[in-house]
N, C-alpha and C positions, 0 to 999 in steps of 0.2 A: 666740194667734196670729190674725191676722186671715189672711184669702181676698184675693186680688187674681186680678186677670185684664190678662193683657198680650198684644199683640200681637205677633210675631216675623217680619221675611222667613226664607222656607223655609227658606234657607241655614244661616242661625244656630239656628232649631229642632232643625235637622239638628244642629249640631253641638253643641247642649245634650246632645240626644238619645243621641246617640253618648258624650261624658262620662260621663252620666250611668251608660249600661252598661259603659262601660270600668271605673267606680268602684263598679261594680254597688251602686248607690241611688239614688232617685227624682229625677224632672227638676227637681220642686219642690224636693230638697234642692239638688240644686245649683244652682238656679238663685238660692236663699237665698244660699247659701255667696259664691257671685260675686258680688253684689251687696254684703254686709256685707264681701267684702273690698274690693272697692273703694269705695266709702263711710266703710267706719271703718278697716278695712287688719286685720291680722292680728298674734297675736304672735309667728311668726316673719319677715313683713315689713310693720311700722306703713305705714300710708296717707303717701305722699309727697306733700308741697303742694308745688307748682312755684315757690312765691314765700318760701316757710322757708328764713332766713338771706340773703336777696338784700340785706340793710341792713347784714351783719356784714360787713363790708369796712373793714379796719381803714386802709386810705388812702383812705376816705369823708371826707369834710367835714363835723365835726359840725353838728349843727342850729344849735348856739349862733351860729357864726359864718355861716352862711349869709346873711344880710342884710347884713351885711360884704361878702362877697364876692361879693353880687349888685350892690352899688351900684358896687363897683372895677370891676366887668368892664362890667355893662350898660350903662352912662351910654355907653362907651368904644364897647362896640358897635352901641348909638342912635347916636352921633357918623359912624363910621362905614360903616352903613347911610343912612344922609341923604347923603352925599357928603361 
């Protein structure tokens, strides 16, 4: 295990601090704990990525056809963006 050194405003010190005794064990553990759960997530709640499944949208437009349907629509809306 390696040593770090972190800075905290009072606030958040404070309320490691207070965890910590409510869980009665060290600030360093929890302070582990929090960080590997939200970094790598937990097994009973895995790390949520905000952008996991934003592509599974099954009324998406496959990739295939997107040059397709950029050339039907764009040209249409270059045309009329010009006047």
């Amino acid at each position: 295990m390696r040593r770090t050194t972190i800075t905290l405003p009072d606030d958040l010190a404070e309320l490691l601090g207070s965890e910590a005794r409510r869980r009665q064990t060290s600030v360093s553990d929890i302070a582990r704990r929090f960080i590997e759960e939200g970094l790598v997530g937990s097994a009973e709640k895995p790390r949520q990525i905000p952008w996991a499944g934003l592509f599974n949208d099954p009324d998406m437009m496959p990739a295939e056809r997107l040059d397709e349907a950029l050339a039907q629509t764009w040209a249409d809306d270059i045309d009329r963006d010009r006047g």
